[in-house]
C-alpha positions, 0 to 999 in steps of 0.5 A: 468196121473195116470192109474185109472181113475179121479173122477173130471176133469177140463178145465181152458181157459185163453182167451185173453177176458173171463177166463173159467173153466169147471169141469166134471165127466169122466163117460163111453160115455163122460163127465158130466159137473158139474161146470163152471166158467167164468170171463171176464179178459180182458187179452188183453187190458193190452197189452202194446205197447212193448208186456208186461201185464200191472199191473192192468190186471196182477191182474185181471188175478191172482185173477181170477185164485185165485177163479178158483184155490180154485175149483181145487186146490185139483184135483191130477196133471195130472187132470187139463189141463189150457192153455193160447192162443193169449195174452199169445203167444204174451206177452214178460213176458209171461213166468214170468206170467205163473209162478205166474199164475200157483201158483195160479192156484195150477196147471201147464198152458201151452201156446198153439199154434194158431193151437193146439188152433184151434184144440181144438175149433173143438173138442170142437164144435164136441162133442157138436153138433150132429155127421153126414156126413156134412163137417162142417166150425167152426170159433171162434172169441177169444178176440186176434185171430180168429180160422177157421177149416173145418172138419168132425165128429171129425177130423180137415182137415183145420185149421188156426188161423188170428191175429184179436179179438174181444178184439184187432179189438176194441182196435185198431179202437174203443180205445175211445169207439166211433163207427162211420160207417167210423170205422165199415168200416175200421175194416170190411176191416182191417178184409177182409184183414187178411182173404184174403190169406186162403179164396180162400182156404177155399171156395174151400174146401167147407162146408154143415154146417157153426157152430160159437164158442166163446161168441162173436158169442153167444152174437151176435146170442141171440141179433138177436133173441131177437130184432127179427132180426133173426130166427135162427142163424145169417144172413147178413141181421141181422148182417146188422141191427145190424151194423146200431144199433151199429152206431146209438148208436155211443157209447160203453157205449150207448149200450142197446141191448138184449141178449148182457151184459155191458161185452161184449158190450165193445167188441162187435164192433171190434166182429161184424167187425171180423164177417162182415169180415168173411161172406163177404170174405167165402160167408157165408149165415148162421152161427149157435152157438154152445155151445162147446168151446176151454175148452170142446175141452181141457176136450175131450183131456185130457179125451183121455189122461186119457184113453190113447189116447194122440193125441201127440203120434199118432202127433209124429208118422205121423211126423216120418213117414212124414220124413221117419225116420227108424221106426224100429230104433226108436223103438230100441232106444226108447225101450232101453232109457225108460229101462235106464230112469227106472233104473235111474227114483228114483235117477234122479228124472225122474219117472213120466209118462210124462218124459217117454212120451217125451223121447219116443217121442224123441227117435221116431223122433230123425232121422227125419232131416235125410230126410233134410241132413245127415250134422247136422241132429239132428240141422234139427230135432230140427228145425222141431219139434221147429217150426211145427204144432204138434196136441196136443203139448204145446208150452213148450212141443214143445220146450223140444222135440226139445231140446232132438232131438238136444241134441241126438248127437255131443257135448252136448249142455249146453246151449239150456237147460238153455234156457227151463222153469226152471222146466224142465232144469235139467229133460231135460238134463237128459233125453238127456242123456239117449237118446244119450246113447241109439242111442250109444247102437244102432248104428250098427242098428242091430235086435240082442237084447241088454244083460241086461244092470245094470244103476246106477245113483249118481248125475251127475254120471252114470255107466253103466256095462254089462255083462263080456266080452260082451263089450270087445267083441265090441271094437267100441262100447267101444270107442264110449262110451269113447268118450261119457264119454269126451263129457259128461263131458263137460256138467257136466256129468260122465259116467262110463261103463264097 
């Protein structure tokens, strides 16, 4: 991110129902909000048997994104932050879509955890209520996941995310369109069933203030208004009423209710089972709408990005400290790798910010699998990292983290690379690199500063030369340097230095 800051901002939710965009106006106490767009994509129902995007919502996806992409197609990188959540986690082809996607976007997307997205719905939800003391429970009923987060001001304390949707509960009891009391049943229970191992949880940690997200529970709240079913929020009693309107009904297509549009009726059973399945398993007496979102949770992230106060650095540090890492040889090593990347940023492509942000975060938490077993440690750190709960990380990001950790030591791993996005193959391998040089430099572990150090790059080439006599002097940092030179040479790698 650019350090002034932009005159327009944007937010691009590529949900598993509804595709959104929001674009503000970065002002001193938050945002200004002066566009929005949203599409009903239907992401979901195209999701074969065999987890692939069928054609028909492939080009759905991408004329949408076509339109949004006309909006802010001329924002700077770094501006627009789009992610894609449930479908996109689970699609096989997911990767291939994301390419054309993000070509039609004009912007990068990333794909986001059930955490992060959880995560991002409360803040969202925060920023859009009044701030108080009140413990507050959010739940979001997205088109193929349903969030569910206790927590307080803008902190999340508890978040998960369950594998039921609007969009999935209906295609997997409603396929034909028909509602019946027995379907209804069956996917309340269906709900009551994912729900089951964190409720006991959750009701244990309690709330004051129980808040609904999403346009499910928007639309569901305005219909029990307007058919007077409800005075404020949603109830049971009025979720009742409405249940019994559905089964009256007995068909998508018969459905005819205020508040609730031709859209979103399509979807509205397997909401309302999801729903159902929510207040009976938390006891929830009442639940109230509010206006933020995943895509206000994303402008609020990306606004602290901007103002640099990037959630990832502050993930990365309780990570190192949650696994002890030696903070003060993270530190050397994370001093020395960002100077290397420096000297070497224009002739290894490596100059924007973000390549700095991940080698930084590599070097922070390139000792974390220490605390699992000496043995191997960078293949823990990796697993850590791979596979963690990391607030504010992409899926991608995620991935290339862990790549560097693993990359950090040992033979150098061609192969893990090629398995990165293929935007990230060459920086990555790079940036390891210049990683495993650093923790060489440092591995006395010593306070002594290092002497100015002259980095050059040519290709696949790296010389490295130090002041006379200095290496000379440290005969077991010239050996290992010789041998890094071998195992780097492996990979396609020459390393010079004397």
């Amino acid at each position: 991110m650019a350090d002034h800051e932009e005159s327009e901002v944007a937010a691009v939710d590529l949900g598993s129902n509804s595709f959104h965009m929001i674009v503000a106006r970065p002002e001193p106490d938050g945002l200004r909000v002066v566009d929005r767009l949203r599409e009903s994509v239907r992401l979901a129902a195209g999701l074969d048997a065999d987890k692939n995007l069928d054609e028909a919502a492939r080009e759905r996806a991408l004329a949408c994104l076509e339109r949004f992409g006309q909006r802010v197609r001329e924002l700077p990188r770094g501006a627009v932050r789009a992610v894609g959540t449930n479908t996109l986690r689970q699609s096989r082809d997911a990767r291939a879509f994301v390419a054309e996607a993000e070509a039609a976007l004009g912007h990068p997307i990333q794909v986001v955890s059930g955490y992060e997205e959880a995560r991002l719905i409360y803040l969202g939800v925060a920023h859009s209520i009044a701030d108080d003391d009140d413990r507050r429970l959010v739940m979001d009923i997205g088109g193929g996941s349903t969030e569910f987060i206790i927590g307080e001001h803008f902190i999340p304390k508890e978040m998960e995310s369950l594998h039921m949707g609007c969009v999935s509960a209906t295609r997997q009891h409603f396929a034909d369109g028909r509602i019946t009391e027995k379907r209804l049943r069956r996917a309340e229970v269906a709900a009551r069933r994912e729900l089951e191992p964190i409720a006991a949880r959750y009701r244990r940690l309690g709330w004051e203030r129980a808040i609904g997200a999403s346009g499910t529970i928007k639309a569901i709240e305005r219909c029990l208004h307007a058919n007077g079913w409800s005075d404020t929020g949603i109830d049971a009693a009025g979720l009742a009423r409405l249940k019994t309107a559905l089964i009256d009904a007995g068909h998508v297509d018969k459905l005819a209710l205020s508040g609730v549009s031709d859209a979103r009726a399509q979807v509205l059973p397997g909401g309302l089972a999801v729903l159902l399945g929510a207040f009976d398993q938390l006891g929830l007496e009442r639940l109230e709408a509010a206006d933020g979102a995943l895509r206000e949770g994303l402008l609020f992230d990306l606004l602290g990005r901007i103002r640099h106060q990037d959630v990832r650095t502050a993930t990365v540090m309780a990570t190192a400290a949650r696994y002890h890492a030696d903070s003060d040889q993270a530190q050397r090593v994370a001093t020395t790798a960002e100077f290397l990347r420096g000297e070497v940023a224009q002739a290894w492509s490596l100059d924007a910010e973000f390549f700095g942000d991940m080698l930084v975060w590599a070097a922070r938490t390139h000792e974390i699998g220490l605390d699992v077993s000496h043995s191997q440690y960078h293949k823990h750190g990796d697993y850590i990292l791979r596979h963690g709960d990391l607030a504010g990380f992409s899926r991608e990001e995620q991935q290339v983290l862990a790549t560097l950790v693993r990359a950090h030591r040992r033979k150098f791993p061609k192969g893990v690379f090629k398995d990165l996005p293929a935007d990230w193959q060459d920086a990555a391998a790079r940036l390891a690199v210049l990683l495993r040089l650093a923790v060489i430099l440092h591995r006395a572990r010593s306070d002594e500063p290092l002497p100015v150090v002259d980095c050059q790059a040519d290709g696949p080439t790296l010389e490295l030369r130090f002041p006379n006599d200095w290496l000379d002097a440290r005969p077991l940092l010239a050996t290992d340097l010789q041998e890094e030179a071998e195992l780097l040479a492996s990979a396609g790698f020459q390393l010079r230095s004397a």
